[in-house]
C-alpha positions in Angstrom: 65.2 127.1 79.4 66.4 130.4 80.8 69.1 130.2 83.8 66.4 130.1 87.0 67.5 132.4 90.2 68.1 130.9 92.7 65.0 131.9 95.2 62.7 129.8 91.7 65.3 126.9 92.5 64.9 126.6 96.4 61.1 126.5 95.8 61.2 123.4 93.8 60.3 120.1 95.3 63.6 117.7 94.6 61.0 115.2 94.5 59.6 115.9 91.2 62.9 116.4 89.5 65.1 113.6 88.0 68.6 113.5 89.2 69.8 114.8 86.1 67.4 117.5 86.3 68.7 118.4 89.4 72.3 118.8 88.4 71.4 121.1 86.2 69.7 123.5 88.4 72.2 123.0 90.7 74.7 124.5 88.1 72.3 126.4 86.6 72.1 128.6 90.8 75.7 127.7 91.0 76.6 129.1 87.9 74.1 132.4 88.6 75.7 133.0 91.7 79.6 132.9 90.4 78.8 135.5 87.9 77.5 137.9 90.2 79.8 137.5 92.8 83.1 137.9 90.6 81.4 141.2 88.9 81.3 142.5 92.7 84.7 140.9 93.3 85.6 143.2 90.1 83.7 146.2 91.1 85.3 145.7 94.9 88.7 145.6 93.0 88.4 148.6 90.7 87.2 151.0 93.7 90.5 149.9 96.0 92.0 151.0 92.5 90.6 154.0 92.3 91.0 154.8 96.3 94.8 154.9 96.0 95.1 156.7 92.9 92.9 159.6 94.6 95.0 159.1 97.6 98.0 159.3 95.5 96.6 162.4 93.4 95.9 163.8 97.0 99.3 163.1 98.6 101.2 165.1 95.5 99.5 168.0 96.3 
């Protein structure tokens, strides 16, 4: 079973799922959704990065 996104997960009925079933797409979303926002939180990072050392560069100058 691939990892679902998260709009597949929010269409599911709970109903039909067993509890366990449910943890694991609750992981599965909460999992999804950690990854892509710490690769944002490291792309967010790495432009303030490279904003000061062009403002640096830029200062010297």
């Amino acid at each position: 079973m691939g990892t679902p996104q998260i709009s597949n997960v929010s269409q599911q009925q709970a109903s039909n799922l067993t509890p366990e079933e449910q943890q694991q797409e609750f992981e599965a979303a909460l999992n999804e959704a950690i990854v892509s926002g710490g690769s944002s939180l490291i792309g967010q990072e790495m432009m303030k990065i490279a904003n000061e050392i062009l403002n640096e560069a830029l200062s010297d100058e």
